[in-house]
C-alpha positions as CSV (number, residue, x, y, z in Angstrom):
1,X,-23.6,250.6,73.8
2,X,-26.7,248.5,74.6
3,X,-26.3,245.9,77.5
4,X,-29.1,243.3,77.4
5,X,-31.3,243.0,80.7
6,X,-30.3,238.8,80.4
7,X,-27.0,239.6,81.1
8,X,-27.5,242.0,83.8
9,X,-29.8,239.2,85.2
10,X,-26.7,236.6,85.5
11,X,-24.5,238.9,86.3
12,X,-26.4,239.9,89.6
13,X,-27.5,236.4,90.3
14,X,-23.4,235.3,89.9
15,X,-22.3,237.8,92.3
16,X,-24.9,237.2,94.7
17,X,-23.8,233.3,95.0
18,X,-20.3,234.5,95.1
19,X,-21.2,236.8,98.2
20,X,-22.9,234.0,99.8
21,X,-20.0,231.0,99.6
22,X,-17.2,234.1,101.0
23,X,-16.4,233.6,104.8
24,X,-19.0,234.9,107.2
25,X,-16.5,235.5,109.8
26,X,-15.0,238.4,111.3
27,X,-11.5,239.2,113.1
28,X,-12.3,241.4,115.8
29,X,-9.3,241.1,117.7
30,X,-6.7,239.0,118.1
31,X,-4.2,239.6,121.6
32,X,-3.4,238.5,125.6
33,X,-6.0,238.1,127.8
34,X,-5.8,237.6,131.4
35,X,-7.9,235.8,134.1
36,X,-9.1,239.0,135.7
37,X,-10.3,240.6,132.2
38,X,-13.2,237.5,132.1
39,X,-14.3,237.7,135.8
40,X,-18.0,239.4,136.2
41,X,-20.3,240.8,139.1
42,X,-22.8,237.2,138.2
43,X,-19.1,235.2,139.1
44,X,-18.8,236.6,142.1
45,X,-22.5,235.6,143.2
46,X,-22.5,232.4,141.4
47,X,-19.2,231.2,141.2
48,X,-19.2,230.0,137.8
49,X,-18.0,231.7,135.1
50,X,-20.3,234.2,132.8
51,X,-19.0,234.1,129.0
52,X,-21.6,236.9,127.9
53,X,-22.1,237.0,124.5
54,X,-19.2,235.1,123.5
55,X,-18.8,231.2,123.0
56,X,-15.4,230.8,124.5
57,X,-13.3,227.6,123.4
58,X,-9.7,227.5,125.5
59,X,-7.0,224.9,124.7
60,X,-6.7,224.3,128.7
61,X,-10.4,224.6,129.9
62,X,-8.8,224.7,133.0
63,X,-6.9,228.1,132.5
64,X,-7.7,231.3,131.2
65,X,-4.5,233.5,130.9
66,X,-3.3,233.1,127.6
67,X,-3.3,234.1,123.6
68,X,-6.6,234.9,122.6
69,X,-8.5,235.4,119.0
70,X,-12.3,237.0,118.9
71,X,-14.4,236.3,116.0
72,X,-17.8,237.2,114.7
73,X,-19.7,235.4,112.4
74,X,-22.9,237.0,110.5
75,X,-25.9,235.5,109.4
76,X,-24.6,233.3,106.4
77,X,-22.8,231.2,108.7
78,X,-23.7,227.5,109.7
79,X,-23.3,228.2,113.1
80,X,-25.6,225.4,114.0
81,X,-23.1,223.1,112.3
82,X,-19.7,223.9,114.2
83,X,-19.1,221.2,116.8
84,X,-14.7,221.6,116.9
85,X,-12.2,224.9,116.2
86,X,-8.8,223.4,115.3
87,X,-6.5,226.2,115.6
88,X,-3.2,226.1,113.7
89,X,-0.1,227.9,114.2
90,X,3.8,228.9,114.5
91,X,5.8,229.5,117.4
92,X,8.3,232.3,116.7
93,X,11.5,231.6,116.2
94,X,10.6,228.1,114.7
95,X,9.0,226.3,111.6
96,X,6.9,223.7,113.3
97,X,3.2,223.8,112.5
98,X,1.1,222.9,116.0
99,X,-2.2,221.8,115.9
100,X,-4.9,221.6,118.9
101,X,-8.7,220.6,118.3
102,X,-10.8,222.3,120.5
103,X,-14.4,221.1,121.1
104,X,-16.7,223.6,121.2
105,X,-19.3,223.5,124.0
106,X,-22.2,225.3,125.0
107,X,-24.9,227.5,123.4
108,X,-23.2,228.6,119.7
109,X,-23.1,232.9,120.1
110,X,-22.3,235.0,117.1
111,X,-18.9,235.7,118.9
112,X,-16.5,232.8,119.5
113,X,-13.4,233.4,121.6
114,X,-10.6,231.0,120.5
115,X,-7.8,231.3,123.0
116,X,-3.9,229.5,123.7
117,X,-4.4,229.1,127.3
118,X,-1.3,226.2,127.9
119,X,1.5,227.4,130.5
120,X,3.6,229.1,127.4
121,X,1.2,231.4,126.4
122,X,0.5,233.0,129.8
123,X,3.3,235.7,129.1
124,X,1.8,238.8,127.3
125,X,4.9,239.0,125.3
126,X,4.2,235.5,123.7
127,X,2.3,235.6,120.6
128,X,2.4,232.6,117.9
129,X,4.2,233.9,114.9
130,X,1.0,233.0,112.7
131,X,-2.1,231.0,113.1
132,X,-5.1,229.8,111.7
133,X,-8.5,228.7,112.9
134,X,-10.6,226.6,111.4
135,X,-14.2,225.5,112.2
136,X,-15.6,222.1,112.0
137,X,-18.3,220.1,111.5
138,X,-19.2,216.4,113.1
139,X,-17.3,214.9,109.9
140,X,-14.5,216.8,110.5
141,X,-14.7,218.8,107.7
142,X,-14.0,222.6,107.7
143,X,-17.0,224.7,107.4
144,X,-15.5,228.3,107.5
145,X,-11.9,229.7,108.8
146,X,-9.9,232.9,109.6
147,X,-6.5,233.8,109.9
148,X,-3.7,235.7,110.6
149,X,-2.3,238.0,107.7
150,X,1.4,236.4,108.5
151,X,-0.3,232.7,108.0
152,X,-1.5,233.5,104.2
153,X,2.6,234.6,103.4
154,X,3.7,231.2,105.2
155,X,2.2,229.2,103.3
């Protein structure tokens, strides 16, 4: 069976602008993180903290024990663009949907750090039962997202 070359054409040209509308972002890991695990040599000199090659967005800037999620975007993504991360999620052992808006601040880094850093999540046995984080620009409007594989069966 002959396939014509026009159809190979828009078949390649469709799944190319599929590939490029897909999330960019990654999941690297998703856990507890405590205060010590983000203090550096450059800290100890400076007093300030060093976020390396992460952009690190905390729901208490003040604290930084607490549930954290890593990300990594790729080249396709607006990072130029994000300005808030609303994260979403479910306590477990309840229903309730929470919601914090997170601005994010500082130089954007392929790497964004998203972490729960209120009093409740300073346990290491304290995990939100699902969650999802969204990315936002000016308007408000969501410009890329991840989440957790327990968030997609929630809803």
């Amino acid at each position: 069976m002959k396939t014509k070359p026009l159809s190979i054409l828009i078949t390649l040209i469709l799944a190319a602008l599929a590939n490029t509308s897909a999330s960019a972002l990654e999941i690297i890991f998703a856990d507890h993180r405590d205060t010590h695990s983000f203090q550096r040599i450059s800290e100890f000199f400076t007093g300030q903290e060093n976020p390396g090659r992460y952009l690190i967005a905390r729901t208490d800037p003040e604290r930084r024990d607490g549930f954290y999620v890593s990300i990594k975007a790729d080249r396709n993504d607006p990072l130029d663009q994000f300005t808030n991360a609303r994260i979403s999620y479910i306590k477990t052992a309840s229903q309730d949907i929470h919601i914090s808006e997170i601005p994010l601040t500082g130089k954007m880094k392929k790497r964004i750090l998203v972490g729960l850093t209120e009093e409740e999540w300073f346990e290491d046995k304290t995990y939100p039962h699902a969650w999802k984080i969204e990315f936002l620009d000016q308007s408000g409007q969501t410009l890329d997202s991840v989440q957790s594989f327990l968030w997609s069966l929630d809803k």
